[in-house]
C-alpha positions in Angstrom: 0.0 0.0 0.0 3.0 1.9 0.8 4.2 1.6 -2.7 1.6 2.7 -4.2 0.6 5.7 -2.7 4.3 6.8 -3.6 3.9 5.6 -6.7 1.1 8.1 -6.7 2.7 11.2 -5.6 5.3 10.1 -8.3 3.1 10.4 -11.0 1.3 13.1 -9.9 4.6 15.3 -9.4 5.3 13.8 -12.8 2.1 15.2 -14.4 2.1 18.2 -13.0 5.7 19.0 -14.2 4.2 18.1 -17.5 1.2 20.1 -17.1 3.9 23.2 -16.4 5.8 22.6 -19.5 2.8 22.5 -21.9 1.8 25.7 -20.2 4.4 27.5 -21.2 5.1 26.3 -25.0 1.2 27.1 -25.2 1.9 30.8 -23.5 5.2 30.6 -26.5 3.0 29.5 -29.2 0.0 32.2 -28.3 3.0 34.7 -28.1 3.9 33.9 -31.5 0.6 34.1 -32.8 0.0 37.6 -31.8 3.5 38.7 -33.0 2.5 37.3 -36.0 -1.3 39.0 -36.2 0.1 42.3 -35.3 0.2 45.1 -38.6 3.6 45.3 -40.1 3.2 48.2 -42.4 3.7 51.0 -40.0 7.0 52.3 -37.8 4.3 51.8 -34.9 4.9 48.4 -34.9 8.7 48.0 -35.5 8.6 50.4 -32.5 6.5 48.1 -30.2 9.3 45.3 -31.1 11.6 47.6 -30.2 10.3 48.5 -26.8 9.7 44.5 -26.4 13.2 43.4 -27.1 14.4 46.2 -24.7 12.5 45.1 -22.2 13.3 41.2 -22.7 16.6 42.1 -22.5 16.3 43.7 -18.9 13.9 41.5 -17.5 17.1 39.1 -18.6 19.9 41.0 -17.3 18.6 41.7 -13.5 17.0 45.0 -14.3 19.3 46.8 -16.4 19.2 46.5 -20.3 22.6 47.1 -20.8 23.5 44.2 -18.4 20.9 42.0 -20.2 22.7 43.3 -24.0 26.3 42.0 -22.4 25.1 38.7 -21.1 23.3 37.4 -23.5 24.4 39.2 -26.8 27.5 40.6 -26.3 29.9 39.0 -23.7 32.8 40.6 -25.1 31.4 44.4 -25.0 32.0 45.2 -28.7 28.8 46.8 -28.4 27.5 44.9 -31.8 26.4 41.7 -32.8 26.1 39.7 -35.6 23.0 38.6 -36.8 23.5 34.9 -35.8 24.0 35.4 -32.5 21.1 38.1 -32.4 19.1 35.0 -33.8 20.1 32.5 -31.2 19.5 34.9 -28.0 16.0 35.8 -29.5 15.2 32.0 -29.3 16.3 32.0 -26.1 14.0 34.3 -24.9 11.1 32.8 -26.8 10.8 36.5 -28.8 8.8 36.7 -32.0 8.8 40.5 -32.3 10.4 41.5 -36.2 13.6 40.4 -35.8 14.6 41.0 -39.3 13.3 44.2 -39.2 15.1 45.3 -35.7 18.2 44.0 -37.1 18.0 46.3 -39.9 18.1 49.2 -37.8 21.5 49.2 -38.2 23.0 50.7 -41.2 25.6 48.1 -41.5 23.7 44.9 -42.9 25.9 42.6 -41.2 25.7 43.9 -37.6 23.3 45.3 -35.0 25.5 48.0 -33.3 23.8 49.0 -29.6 23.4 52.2 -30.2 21.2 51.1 -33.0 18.7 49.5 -30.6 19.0 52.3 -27.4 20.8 55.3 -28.8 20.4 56.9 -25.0 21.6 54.4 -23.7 24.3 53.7 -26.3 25.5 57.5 -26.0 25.8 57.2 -22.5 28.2 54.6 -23.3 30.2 56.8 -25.4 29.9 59.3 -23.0 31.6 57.8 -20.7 34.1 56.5 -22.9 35.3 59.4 -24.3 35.5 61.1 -20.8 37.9 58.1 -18.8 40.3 58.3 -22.1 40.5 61.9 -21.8 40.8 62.2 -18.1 42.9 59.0 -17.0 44.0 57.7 -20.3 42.9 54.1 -20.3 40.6 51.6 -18.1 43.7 50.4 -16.5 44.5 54.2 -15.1 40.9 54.6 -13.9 40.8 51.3 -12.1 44.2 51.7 -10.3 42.9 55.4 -9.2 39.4 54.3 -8.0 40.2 50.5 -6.4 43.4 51.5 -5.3 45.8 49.9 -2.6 46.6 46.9 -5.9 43.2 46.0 -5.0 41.8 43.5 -8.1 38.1 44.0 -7.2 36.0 47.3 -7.7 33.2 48.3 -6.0 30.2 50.3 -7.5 30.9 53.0 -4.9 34.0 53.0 -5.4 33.7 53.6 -9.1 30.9 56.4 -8.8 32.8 58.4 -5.8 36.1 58.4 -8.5 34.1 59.7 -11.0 31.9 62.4 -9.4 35.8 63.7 -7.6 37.3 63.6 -11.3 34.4 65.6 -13.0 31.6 62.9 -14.0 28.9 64.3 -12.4 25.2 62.4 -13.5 25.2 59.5 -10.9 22.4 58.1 -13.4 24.2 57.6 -16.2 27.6 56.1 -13.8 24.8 53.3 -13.0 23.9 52.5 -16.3 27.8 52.2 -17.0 28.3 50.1 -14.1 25.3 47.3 -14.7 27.0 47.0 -18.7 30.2 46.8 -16.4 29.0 44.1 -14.0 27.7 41.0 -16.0 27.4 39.1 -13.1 24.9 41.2 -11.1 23.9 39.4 -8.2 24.3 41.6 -6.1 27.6 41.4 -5.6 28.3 45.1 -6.9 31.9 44.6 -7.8 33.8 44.1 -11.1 36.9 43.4 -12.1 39.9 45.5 -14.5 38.9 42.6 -17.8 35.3 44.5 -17.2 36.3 47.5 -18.1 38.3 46.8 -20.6 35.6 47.1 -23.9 35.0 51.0 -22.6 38.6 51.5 -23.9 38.1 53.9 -26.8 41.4 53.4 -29.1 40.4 49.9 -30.6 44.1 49.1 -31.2 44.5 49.5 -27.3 41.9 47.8 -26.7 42.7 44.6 -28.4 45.9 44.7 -26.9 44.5 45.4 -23.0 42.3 41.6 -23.7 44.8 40.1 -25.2 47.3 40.9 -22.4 44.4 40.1 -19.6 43.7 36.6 -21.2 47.4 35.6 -21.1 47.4 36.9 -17.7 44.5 34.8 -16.9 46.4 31.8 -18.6 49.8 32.7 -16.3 47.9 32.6 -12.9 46.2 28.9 -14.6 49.5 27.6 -15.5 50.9 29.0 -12.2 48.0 27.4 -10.0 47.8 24.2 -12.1 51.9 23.7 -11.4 51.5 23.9 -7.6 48.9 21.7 -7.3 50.9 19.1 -9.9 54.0 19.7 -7.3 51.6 19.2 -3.9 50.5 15.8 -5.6 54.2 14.9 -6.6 55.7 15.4 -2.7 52.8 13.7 -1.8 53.3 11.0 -3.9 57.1 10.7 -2.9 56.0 10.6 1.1 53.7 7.5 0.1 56.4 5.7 -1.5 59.0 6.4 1.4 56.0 5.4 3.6 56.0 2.1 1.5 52.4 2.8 0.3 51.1 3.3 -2.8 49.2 6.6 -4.5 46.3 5.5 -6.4 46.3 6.9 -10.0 42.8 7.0 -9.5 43.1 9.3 -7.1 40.6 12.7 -7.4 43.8 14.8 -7.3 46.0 12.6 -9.2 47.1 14.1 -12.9 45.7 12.3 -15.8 49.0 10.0 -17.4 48.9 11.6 -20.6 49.5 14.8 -18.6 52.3 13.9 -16.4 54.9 14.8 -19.7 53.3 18.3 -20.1 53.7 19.3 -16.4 56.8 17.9 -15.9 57.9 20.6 -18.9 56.3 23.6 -16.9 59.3 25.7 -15.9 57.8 26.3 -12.3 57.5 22.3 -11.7 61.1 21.6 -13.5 62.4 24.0 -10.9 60.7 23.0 -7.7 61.3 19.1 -8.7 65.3 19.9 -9.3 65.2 21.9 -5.8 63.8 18.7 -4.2 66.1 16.7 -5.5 69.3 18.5 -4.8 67.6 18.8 -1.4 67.4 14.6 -1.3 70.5 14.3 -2.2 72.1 16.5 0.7 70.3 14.3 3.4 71.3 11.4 2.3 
């Protein structure tokens, strides 16, 4: 009797899963029917999508458009995107507003720029990216002068109280910077130096700032990855002096077709020749 009555709540927790997924393709599928009732011939209606896709976008991105544009359309803050990609995050969202037609805003056929979509908010943007270059000279300057102490985090305070001392005086618009700033959201109010690096207004420098942040990024991985190899290794050398065995199996233990590429790593060849001249001095 037991059984059954679970068997029971099973399937009834079952159903109405089911019942909540059919809901919402039918709530999809009567969304695309009135997307596709609505007139087309007038700017009224491309200006309805418009409106639509905007808010999508900030329902989205916890509130703040711009956030919503960088997390789902743009991670990289070029501030355009290709028409594939427009494509896929309109799926995503279950839109069926005129995408062709929104993506035509843009005068370049192959790209929707974001100033296309929200010129306020876009010229905010450009605003602010104007101002930083000609007042600190780069992202890097502004986030040394605002987190200061070598500090790697900044917080939104932080960021607004530097710019309102250096001359940036709408504390609306310094929100609307931050949010496109902060991807994460969450509440965590904080970003890091790669976050600012897409308001960089020379392009050339700007390439150069990610490239140089994603090899730094690689440095602390390679740097991290060759501790840990050299923890497992001493650890490994202990067993066997112990007379026990360290299970290649083991959660921690490097992959055999990666002990060659570690044992390369300059940071591991040097630790490993320290601990054996070491050995060798005991003995």
């Amino acid at each position: 009797m037991v059984f059954k009555v679970a068997g029971v709540h099973a399937l009834d927790g079952s159903a109405r899963e089911s019942s909540m997924k059919i809901g919402r393709k039918m709530t999809n599928l009567e969304n695309a029917s009135a997307a596709m009732m609505k007139l087309r011939d007038s700017k009224t209606a491309l200006s309805q999508d418009v409106e639509e896709l905007k808010g999508t976008l900030a329902r989205n991105g916890d509130g703040s458009l711009l956030r919503g544009w960088r997390r789902h359309m743009d991670p990289e803050g070029e501030l355009q995107v290709n028409f594939q990609d427009f494509i896929q995050a309109c799926a995503r969202f279950s839109y069926f507003g005129d995408t062709l037609a929104i993506f035509g805003l843009d005068p370049d056929p192959n790209l929707l720029g974001f100033q296309s979509l929200a010129p306020e908010e876009g010229a905010v943007l450009e605003k602010f990216k104007h101002w930083m270059k000609a007042t600190f000279g780069s992202p890097a300057a502004f986030f040394a002068a605002a987190a200061g102490n070598g500090e790697k985090e900044l917080s939104r305070d932080a960021f607004c109280t530097k710019s309102v001392a250096a001359g940036y005086e709408d504390q609306d618009e310094l929100t609307l910077v931050f949010d496109c700033c902060d991807t994460n959201g969450g509440g965590e109010d904080s970003i890091f130096y790669e976050d600012l690096i897409f308001l960089e207004a020379d392009e050339e420098a700007r390439s150069l700032s990610r490239y140089t942040a994603k090899l730094g990024k690689l440095m602390e991985w390679k740097q991290s990855a060759a501790q840990e190899y050299w923890e497992f290794q001493q650890q490994r050398e202990l067993a066997k002096k112990e007379g026990s065995g360290f299970h290649q199996a083991h959660r921690r233990a490097p992959r055999p077709w990666l002990d060659r590429y570690f044992d390369e790593m300059p940071a591991v060849k040097s630790q490993l020749k320290v601990f054996r001249i070491k050995e060798q001095c005991r003995r």
